[in-house]
C-alpha positions as CSV (number, residue, x, y, z in Angstrom):
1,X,-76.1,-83.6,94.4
2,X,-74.9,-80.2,95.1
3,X,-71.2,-80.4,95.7
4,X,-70.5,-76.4,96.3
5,X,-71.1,-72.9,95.0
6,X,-69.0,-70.4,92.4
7,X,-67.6,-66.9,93.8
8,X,-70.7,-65.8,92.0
9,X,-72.9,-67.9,93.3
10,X,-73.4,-70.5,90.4
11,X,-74.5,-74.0,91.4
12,X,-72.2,-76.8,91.0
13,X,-73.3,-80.5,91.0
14,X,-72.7,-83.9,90.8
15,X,-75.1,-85.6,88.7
16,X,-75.1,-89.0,89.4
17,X,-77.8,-90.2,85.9
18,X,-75.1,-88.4,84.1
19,X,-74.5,-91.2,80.9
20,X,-70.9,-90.4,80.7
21,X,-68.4,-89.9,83.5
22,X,-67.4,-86.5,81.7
23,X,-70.7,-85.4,82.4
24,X,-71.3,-85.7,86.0
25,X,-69.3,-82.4,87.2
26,X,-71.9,-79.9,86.4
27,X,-72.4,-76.0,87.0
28,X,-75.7,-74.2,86.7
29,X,-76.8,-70.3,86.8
30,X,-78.2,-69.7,90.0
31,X,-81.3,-68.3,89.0
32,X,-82.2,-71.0,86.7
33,X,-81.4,-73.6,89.2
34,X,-83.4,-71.7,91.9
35,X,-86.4,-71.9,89.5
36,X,-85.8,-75.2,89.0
37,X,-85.7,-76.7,92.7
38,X,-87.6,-74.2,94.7
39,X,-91.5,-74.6,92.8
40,X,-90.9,-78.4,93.2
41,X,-88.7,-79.2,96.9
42,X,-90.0,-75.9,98.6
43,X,-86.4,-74.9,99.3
44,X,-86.1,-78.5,101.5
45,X,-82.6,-79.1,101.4
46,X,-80.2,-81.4,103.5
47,X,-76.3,-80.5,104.6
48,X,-74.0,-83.5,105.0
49,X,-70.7,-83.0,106.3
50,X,-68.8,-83.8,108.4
51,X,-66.0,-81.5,111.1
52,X,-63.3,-81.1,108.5
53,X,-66.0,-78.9,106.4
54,X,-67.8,-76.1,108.8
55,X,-70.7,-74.4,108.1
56,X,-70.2,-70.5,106.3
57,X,-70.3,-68.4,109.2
58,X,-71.7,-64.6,109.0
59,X,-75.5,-63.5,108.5
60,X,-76.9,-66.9,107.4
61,X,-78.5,-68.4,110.7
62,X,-80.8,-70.8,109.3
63,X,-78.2,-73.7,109.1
């Protein structure tokens, strides 16, 4: 589950198979995790939040 992004754009998750509970709190390269979950979801993703957490605003409209 992605839980939010690095300043430079790294991927952080929580990993919820992780076998230890150190483990969970994950941060992956961008790049790599684009090649990773692109090929395979076809950039399908879903945003949950709720009011207390707004969208970025600027030049993304696609939300």
């Amino acid at each position: 589950m992605i839980v939010g992004f690095r300043t430079n754009g790294d991927v952080v998750v929580n990993d919820p198979a992780a076998p230890t509970r150190s483990g969970v709190r994950r941060t992956y390269d961008r790049g790599q995790f684009e090649n990773a979950w692109l090929p395979r979801s076809g950039g399908l993703v879903y945003v949950i939040r709720d009011d207390a957490h707004p969208l970025p605003a600027g030049a993304h409209t696609n939300w």
